[in-house]
C-alpha positions as CSV (number, residue, x, y, z in Angstrom):
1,X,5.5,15.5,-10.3
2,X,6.5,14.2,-6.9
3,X,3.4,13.0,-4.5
4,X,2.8,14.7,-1.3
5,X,0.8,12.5,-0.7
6,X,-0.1,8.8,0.1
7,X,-3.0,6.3,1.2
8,X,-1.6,3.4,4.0
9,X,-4.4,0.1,4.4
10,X,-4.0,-3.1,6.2
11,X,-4.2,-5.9,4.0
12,X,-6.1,-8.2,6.0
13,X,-5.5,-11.6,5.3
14,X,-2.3,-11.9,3.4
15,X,0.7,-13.1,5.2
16,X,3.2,-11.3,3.2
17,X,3.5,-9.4,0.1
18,X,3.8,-12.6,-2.2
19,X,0.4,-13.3,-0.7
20,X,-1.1,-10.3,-1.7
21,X,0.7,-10.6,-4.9
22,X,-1.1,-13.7,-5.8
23,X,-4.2,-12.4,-4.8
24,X,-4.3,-9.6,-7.1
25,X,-2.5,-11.6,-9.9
26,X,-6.3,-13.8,-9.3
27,X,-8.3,-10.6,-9.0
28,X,-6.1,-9.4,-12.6
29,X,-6.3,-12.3,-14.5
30,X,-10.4,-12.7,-13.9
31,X,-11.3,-9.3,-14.3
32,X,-8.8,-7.5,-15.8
33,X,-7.5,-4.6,-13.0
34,X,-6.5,-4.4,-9.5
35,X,-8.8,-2.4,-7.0
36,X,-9.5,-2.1,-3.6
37,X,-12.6,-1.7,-2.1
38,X,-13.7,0.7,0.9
39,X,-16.3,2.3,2.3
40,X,-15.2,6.3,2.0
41,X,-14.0,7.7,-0.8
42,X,-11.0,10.0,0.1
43,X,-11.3,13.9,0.3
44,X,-8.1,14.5,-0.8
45,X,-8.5,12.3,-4.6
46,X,-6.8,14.5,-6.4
47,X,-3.9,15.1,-4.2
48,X,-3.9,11.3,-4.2
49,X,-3.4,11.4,-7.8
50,X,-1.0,13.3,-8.2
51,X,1.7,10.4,-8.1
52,X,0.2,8.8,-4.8
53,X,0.4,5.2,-3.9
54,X,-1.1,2.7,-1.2
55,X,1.0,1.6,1.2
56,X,0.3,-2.1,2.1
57,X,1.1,-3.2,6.0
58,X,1.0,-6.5,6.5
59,X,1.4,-8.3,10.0
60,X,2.1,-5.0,11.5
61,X,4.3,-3.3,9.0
62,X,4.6,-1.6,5.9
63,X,6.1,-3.5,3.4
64,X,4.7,-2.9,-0.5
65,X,3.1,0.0,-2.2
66,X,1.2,0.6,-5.4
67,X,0.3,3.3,-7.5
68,X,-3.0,5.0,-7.1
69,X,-4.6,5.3,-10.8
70,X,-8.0,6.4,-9.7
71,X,-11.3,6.0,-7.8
72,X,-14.9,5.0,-8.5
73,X,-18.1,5.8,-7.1
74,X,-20.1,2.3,-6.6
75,X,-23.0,1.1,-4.5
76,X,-23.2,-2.7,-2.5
77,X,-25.9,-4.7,-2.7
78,X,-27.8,-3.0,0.1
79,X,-27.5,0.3,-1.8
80,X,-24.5,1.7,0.2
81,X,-21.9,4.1,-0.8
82,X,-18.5,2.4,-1.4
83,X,-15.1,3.8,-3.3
84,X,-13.3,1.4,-5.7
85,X,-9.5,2.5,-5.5
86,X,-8.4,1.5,-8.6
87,X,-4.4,0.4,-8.4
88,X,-1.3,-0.2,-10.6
89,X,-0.8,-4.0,-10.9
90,X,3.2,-3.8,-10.1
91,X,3.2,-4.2,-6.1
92,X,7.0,-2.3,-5.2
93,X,8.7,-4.0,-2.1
94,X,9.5,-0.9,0.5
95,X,11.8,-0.8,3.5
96,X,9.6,-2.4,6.6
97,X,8.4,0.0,8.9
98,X,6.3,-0.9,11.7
99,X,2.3,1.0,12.0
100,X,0.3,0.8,14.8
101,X,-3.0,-1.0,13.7
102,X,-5.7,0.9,12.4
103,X,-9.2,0.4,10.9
104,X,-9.7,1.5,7.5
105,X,-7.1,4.0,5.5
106,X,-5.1,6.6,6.3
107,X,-3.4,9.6,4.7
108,X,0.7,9.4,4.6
109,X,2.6,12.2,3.9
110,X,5.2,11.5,1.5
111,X,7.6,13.0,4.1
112,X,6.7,9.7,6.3
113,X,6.5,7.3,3.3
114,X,9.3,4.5,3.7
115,X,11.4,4.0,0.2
116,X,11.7,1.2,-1.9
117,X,13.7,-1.4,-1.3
118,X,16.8,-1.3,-4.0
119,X,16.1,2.1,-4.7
120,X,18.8,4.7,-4.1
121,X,18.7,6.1,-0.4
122,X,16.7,3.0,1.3
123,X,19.9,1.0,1.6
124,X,20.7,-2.6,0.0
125,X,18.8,-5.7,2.3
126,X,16.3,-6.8,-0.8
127,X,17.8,-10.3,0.5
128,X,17.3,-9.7,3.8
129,X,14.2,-10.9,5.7
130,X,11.3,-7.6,6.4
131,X,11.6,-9.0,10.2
132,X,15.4,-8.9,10.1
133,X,15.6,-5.1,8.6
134,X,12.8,-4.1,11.1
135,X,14.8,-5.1,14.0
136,X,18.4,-3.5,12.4
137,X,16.2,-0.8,12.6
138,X,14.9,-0.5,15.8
139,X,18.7,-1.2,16.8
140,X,19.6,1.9,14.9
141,X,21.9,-0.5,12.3
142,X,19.6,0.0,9.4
């Protein structure tokens, strides 16, 4: 089944996706899955689930995604509320598009989702630089 819908984050502190990609390589290897963690669980889990991903922007723009697989209930050690998003390992490259920053997550429509890079429809450019398809884009040449 086709997702309607996504989750977008900022992945603060990486510097680009093969950061991020070593981090949770670390976070894989020691414990044996990927998550995220966040404060508020989303409302709309199970349309999440339903073949959702997270979108990763980094330095401004969307640039990897990976499949949602679940969340958890947890508490910190001051007691409070907090929802592990538990994700696929595989991190998928997608076009660049530039957000806005943002605080937390937010809900993506699929219809506003950019595609992955290679696939059929988001154009060749794996080779290319994010920073150089970004700006073919804005120049209407991507």
């Amino acid at each position: 089944m086709a997702a309607s819908l996504h989750l977008m984050k900022l992945s603060v502190g990486t510097d680009d996706v093969d950061d991020l990609a070593a981090f949770q390589a670390r976070r894989l290897a020691s414990h044996g899955a990927v998550w995220h963690l966040t404060r508020s669980t989303p409302k709309r889990a199970d349309e999440l689930l339903e073949g959702g991903s997270i979108y990763w922007s980094i330095k401004g723009r969307i640039q990897a995604r990976q499949r949602l697989l679940g969340f958890e209930s947890e508490s910190d050690e001051q007691a409070r509320p907090r929802c592990r998003i538990l994700l696929d390992p595989q991190l998928v490259r997608t076009a660049p598009r530039t957000v806005r920053p943002f605080q937390g997550w937010r809900y993506l429509p699929a219809a506003d989702a950019p595609g992955d890079l290679g696939a059929a429809g988001a154009g060749a450019g794996d080779e290319l630089p994010p920073e150089m398809i970004e700006e073919l884009r804005k120049l209407g040449l991507w």
